[in-house]
VEXRO-960854 format. One record per residue: residue in one letter; x, y, z of N, C-alpha, C, O, CB in turn. Coordinates in nm, 3 decimals, padded with zeros to 5 digits. Glycine has a CB too. Example, Ala and Ser with C-alpha at 12.3 -4.5 7.8 and 13.67 -1.06 7.14 Angstrom:
VEXRO-960854
[pt "A", [01.319, -00.569, 00.780], [01.230, -00.450, 00.780], [01.320, -00.330, 00.780], [01.424, -00.332, 00.846], [01.131, -00.447, 00.905]] [pt "S", [01.285, -00.225, 00.708], [01.367, -00.106, 00.714], [01.290, 00.003, 00.787], [01.341, 00.114, 00.804], [01.408, -00.060, 00.572]] 
This chain:
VEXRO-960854
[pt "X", [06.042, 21.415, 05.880], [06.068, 21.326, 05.991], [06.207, 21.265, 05.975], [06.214, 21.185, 05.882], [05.961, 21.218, 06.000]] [pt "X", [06.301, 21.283, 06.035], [06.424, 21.210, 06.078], [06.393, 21.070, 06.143], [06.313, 21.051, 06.235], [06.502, 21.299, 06.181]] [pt "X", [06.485, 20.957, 06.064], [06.470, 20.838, 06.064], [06.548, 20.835, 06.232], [06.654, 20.895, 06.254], [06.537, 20.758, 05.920]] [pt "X", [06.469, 20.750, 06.347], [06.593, 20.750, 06.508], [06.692, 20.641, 06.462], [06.679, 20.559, 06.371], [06.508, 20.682, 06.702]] [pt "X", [06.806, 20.663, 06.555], [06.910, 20.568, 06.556], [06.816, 20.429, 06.637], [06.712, 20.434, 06.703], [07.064, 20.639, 06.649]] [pt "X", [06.887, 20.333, 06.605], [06.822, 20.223, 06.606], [06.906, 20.184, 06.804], [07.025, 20.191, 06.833], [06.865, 20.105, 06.431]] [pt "X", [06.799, 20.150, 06.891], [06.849, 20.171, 07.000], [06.840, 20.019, 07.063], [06.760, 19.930, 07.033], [06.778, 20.289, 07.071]] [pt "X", [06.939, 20.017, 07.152], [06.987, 19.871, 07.147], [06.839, 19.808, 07.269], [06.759, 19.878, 07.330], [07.200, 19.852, 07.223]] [pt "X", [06.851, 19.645, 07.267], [06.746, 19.657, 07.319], [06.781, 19.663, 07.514], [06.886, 19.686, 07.575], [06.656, 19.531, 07.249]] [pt "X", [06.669, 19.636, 07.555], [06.727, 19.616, 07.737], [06.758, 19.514, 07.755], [06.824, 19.491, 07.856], [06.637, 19.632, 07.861]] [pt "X", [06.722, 19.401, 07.660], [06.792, 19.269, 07.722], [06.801, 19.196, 07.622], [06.703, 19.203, 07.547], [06.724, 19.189, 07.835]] [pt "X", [06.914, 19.100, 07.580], [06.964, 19.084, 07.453], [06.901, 18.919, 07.483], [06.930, 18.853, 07.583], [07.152, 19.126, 07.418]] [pt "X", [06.803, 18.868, 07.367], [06.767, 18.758, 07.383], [06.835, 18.691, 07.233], [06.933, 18.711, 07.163], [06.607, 18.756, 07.417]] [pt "X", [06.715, 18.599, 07.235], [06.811, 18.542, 07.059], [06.727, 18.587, 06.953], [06.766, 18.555, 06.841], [06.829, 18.341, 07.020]] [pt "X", [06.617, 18.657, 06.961], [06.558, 18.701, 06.877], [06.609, 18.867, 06.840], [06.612, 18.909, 06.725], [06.427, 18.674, 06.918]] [pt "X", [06.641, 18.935, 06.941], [06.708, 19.086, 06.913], [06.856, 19.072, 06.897], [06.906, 19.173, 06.846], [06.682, 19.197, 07.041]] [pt "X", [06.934, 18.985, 06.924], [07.051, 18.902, 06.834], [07.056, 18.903, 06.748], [07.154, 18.958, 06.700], [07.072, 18.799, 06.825]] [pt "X", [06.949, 18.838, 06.652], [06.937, 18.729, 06.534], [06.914, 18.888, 06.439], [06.984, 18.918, 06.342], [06.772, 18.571, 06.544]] [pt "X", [06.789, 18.982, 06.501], [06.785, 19.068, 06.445], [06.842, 19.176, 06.407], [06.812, 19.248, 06.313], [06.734, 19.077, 06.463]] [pt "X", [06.967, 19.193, 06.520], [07.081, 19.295, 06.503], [07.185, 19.239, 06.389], [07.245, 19.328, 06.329], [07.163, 19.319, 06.656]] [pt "X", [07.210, 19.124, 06.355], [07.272, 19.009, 06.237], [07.214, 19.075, 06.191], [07.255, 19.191, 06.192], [07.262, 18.853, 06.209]] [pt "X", [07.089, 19.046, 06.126], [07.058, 19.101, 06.012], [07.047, 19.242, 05.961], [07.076, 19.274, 05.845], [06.969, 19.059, 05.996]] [pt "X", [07.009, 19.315, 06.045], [07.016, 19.471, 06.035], [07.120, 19.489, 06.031], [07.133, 19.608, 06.003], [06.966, 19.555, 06.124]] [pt "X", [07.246, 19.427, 06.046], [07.384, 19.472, 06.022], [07.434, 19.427, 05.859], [07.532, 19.474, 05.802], [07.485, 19.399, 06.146]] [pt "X", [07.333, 19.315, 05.799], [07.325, 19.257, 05.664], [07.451, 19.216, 05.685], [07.555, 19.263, 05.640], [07.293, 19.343, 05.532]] [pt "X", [07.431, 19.112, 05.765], [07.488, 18.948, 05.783], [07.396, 18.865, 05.803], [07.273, 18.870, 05.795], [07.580, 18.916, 05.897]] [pt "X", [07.503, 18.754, 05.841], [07.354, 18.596, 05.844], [07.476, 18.524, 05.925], [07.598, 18.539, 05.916], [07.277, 18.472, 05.627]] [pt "X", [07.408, 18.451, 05.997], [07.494, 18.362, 06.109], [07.574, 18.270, 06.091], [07.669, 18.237, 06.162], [07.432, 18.302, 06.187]] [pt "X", [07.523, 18.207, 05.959], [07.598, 18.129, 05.911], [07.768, 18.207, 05.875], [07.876, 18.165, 05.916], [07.511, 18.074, 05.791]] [pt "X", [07.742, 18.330, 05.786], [07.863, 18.389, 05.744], [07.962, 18.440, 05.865], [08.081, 18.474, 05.870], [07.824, 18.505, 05.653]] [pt "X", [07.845, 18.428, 05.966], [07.930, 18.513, 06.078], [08.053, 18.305, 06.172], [08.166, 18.285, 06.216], [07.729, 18.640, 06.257]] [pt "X", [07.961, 18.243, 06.155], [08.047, 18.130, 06.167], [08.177, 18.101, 06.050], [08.294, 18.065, 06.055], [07.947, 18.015, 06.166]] [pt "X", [08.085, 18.138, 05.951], [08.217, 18.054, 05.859], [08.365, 18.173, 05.852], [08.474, 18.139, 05.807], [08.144, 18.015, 05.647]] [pt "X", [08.338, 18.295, 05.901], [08.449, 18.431, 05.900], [08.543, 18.370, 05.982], [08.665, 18.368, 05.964], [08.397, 18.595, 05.968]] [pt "X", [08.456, 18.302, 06.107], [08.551, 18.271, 06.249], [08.606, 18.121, 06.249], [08.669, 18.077, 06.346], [08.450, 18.289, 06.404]] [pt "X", [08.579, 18.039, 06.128], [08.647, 17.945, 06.105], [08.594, 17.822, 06.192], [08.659, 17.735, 06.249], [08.778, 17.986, 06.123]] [pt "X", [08.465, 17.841, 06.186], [08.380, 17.760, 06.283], [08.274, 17.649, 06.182], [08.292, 17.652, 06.061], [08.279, 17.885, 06.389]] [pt "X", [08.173, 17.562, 06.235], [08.073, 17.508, 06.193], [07.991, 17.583, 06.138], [07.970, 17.684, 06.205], [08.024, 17.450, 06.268]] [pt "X", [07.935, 17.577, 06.043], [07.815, 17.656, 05.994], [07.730, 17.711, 06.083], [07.714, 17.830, 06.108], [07.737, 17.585, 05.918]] [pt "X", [07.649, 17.573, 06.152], [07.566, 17.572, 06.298], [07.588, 17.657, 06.395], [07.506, 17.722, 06.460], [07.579, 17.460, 06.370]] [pt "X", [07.703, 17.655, 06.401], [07.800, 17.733, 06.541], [07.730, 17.852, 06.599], [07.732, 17.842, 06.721], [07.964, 17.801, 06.491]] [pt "X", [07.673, 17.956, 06.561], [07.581, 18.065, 06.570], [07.472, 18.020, 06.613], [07.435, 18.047, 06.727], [07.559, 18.133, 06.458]] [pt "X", [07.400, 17.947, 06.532], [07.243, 17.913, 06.552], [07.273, 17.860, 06.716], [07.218, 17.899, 06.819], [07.163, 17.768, 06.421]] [pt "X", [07.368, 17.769, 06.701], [07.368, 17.695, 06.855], [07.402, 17.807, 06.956], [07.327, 17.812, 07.054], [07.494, 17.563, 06.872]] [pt "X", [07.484, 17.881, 06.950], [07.511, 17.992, 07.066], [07.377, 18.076, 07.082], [07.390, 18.166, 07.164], [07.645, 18.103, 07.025]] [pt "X", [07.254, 18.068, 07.024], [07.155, 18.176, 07.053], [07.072, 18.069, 07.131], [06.966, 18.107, 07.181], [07.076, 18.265, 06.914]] [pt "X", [07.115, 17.924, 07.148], [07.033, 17.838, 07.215], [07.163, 17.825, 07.343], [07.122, 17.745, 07.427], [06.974, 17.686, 07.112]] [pt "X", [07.255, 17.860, 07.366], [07.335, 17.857, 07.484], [07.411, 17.695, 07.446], [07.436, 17.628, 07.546], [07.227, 17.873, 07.646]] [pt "X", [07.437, 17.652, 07.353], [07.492, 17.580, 07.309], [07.659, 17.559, 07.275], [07.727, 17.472, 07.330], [07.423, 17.582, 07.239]] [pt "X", [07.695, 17.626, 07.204], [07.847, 17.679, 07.157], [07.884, 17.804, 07.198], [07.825, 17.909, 07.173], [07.867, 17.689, 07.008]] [pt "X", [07.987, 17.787, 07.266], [08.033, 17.881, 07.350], [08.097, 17.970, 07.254], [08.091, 18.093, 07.255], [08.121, 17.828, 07.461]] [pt "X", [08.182, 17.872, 07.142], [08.280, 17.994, 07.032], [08.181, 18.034, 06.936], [08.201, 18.149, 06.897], [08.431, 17.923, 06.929]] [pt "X", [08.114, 17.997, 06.903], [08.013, 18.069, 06.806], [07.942, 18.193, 06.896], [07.905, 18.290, 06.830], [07.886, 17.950, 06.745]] [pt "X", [07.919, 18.196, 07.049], [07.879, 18.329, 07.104], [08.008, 18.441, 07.092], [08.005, 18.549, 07.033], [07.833, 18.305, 07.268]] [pt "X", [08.084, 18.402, 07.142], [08.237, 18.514, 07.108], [08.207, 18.558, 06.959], [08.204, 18.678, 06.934], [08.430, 18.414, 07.109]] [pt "X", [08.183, 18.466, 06.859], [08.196, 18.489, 06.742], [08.103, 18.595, 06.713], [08.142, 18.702, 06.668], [08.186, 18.379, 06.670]] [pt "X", [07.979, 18.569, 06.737], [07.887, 18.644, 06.734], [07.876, 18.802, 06.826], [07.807, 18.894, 06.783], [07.798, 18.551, 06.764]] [pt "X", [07.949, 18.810, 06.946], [07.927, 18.932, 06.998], [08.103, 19.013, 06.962], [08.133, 19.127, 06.998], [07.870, 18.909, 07.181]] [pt "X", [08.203, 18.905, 06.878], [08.287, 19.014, 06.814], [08.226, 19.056, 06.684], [08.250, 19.170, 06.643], [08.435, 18.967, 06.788]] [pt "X", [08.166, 18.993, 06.629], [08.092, 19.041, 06.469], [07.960, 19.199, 06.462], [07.917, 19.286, 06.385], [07.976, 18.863, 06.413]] [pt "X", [07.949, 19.158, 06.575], [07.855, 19.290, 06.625], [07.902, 19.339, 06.692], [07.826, 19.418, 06.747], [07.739, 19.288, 06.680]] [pt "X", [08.023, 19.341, 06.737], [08.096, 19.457, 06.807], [08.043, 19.510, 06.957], [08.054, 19.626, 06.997], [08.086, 19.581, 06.708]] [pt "X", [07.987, 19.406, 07.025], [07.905, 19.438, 07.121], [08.013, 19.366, 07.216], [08.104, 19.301, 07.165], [07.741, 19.390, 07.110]] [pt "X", [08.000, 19.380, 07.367], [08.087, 19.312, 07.474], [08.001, 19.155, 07.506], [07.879, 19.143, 07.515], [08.098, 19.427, 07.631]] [pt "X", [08.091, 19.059, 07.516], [07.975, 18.929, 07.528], [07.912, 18.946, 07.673], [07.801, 18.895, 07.690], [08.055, 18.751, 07.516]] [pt "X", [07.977, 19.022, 07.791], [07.887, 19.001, 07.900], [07.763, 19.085, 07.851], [07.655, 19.041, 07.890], [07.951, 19.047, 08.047]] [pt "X", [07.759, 19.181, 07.785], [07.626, 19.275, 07.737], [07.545, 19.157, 07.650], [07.426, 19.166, 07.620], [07.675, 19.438, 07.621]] [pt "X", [07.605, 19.078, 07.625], [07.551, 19.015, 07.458], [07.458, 18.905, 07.534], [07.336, 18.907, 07.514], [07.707, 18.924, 07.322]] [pt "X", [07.526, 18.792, 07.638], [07.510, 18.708, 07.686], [07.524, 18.745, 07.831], [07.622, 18.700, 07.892], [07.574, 18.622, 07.631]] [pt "X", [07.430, 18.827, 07.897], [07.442, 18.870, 08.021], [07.417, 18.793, 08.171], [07.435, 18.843, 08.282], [07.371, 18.966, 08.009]] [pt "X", [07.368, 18.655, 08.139], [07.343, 18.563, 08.242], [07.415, 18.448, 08.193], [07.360, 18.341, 08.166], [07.195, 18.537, 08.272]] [pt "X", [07.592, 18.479, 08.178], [07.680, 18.387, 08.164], [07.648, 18.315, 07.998], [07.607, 18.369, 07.896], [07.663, 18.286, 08.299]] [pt "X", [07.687, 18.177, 08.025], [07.679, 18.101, 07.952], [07.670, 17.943, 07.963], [07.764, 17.896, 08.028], [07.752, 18.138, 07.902]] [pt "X", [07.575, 17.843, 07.911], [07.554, 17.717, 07.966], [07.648, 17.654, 07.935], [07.719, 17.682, 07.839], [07.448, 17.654, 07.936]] [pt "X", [07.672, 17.536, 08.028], [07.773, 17.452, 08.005], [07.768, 17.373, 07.858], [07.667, 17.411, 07.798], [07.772, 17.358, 08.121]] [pt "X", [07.833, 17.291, 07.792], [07.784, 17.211, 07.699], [07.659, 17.083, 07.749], [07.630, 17.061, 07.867], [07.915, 17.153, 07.640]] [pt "X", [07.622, 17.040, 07.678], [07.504, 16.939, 07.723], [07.601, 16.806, 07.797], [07.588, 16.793, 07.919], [07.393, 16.878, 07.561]] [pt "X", [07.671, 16.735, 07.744], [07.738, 16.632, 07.819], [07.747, 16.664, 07.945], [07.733, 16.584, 08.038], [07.861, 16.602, 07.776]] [pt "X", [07.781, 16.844, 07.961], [07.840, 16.801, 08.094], [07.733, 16.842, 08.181], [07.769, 16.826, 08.297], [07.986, 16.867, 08.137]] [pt "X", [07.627, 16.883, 08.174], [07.512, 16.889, 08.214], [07.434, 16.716, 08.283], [07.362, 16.690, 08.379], [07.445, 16.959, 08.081]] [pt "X", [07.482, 16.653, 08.201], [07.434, 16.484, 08.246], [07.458, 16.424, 08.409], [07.556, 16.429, 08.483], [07.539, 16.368, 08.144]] [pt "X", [07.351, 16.379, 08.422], [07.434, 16.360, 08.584], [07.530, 16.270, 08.577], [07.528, 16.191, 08.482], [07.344, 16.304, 08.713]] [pt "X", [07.643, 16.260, 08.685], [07.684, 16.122, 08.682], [07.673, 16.044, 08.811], [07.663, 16.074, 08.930], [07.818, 16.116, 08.637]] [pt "X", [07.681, 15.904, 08.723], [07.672, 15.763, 08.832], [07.738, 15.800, 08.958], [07.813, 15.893, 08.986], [07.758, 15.615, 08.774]] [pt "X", [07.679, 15.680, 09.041], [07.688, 15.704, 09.164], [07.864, 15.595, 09.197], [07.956, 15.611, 09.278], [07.516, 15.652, 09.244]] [pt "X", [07.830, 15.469, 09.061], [07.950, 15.386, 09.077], [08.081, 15.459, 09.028], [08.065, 15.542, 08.938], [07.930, 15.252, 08.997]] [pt "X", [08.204, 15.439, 09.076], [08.320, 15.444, 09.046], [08.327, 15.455, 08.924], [08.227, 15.407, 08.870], [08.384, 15.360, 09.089]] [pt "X", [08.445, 15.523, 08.811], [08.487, 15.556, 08.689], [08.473, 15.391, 08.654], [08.459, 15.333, 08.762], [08.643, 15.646, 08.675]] [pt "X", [08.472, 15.319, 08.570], [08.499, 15.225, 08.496], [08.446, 15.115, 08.527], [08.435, 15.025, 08.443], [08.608, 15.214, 08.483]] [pt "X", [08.395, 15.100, 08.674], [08.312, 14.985, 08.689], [08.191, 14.925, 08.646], [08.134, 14.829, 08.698], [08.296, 14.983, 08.772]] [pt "X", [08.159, 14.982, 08.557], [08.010, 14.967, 08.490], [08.102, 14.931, 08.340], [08.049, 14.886, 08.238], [07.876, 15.144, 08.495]] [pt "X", [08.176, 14.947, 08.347], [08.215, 14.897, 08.188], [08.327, 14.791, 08.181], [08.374, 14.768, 08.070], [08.273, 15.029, 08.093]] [pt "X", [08.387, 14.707, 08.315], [08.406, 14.597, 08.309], [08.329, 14.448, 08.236], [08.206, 14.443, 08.231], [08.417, 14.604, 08.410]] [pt "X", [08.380, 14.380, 08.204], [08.374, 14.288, 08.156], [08.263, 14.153, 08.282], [08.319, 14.134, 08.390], [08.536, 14.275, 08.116]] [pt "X", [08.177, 14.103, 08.269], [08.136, 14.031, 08.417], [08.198, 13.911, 08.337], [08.188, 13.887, 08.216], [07.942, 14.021, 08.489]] [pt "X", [08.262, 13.845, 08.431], [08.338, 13.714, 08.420], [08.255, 13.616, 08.451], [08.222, 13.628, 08.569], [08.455, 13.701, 08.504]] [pt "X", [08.189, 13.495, 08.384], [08.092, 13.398, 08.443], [08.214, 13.287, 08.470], [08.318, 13.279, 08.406], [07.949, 13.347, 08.332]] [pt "X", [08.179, 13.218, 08.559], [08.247, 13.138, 08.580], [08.285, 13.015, 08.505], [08.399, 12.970, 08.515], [08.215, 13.124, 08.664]] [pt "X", [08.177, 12.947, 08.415], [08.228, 12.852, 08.295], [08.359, 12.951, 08.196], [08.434, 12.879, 08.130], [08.063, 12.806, 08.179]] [pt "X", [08.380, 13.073, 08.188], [08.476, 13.147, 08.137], [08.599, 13.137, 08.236], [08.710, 13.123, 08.184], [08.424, 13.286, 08.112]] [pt "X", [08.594, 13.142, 08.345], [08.700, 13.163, 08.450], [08.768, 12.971, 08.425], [08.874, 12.914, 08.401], [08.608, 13.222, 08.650]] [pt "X", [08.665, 12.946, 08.443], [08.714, 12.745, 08.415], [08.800, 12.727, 08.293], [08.914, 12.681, 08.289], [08.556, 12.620, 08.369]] [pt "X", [08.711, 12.781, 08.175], [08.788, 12.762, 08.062], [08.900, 12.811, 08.057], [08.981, 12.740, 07.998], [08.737, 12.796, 07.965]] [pt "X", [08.948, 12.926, 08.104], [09.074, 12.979, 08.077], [09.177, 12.899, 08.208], [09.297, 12.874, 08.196], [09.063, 13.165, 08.081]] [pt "X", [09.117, 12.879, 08.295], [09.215, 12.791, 08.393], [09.281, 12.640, 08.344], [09.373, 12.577, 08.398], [09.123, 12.755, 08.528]] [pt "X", [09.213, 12.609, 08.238], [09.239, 12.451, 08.196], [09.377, 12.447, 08.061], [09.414, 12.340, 08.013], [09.056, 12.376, 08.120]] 
């Protein structure tokens, strides 16, 4: 029996990722620290987290990132947050009470 070539899968999740790393005998971590990144940096790109740890990861496997990560990529979490409805900076003014407004007038 002839061993088959190992065939890629139909849709690249983070578990046939994680497992092509290893069948290539790497580890994610090494594949972060090559690219001069966070340790984490990997683990977080298989959660749509770090955007350079996915590059990192689909140049280390030699795969194209739209193949790798084929439904784009998520924003970071901050910017995912909604924002206020008030103006930039008005929520982080100072409220002036008026025994303060007195004191400084005298």
């Amino acid at each position: 029996m002839t061993q088959a070539a190992s065939v890629p899968p139909a849709v690249w999740d983070r578990h046939a990722i994680k497992a092509e790393v290893h069948r290539q005998g790497m580890t994610l971590t090494g594949i972060a620290r090559d690219a001069g990144l966070a340790e984490n940096a990997c683990r977080k790109a298989l959660f749509g987290i770090d955007r350079k740890g996915a590059d990192a990861l689909a140049a280390a496997l030699g795969i194209p990132f739209d193949t790798l990560f084929p439904t784009g990529f998520h924003q970071s979490r901050s910017s995912q947050r909604h924002r206020s409805a008030k103006p930039a900076g008005e929520s982080r003014k100072k409220r002036v009470r008026r025994a303060d407004s007195a004191r400084n007038s005298s």
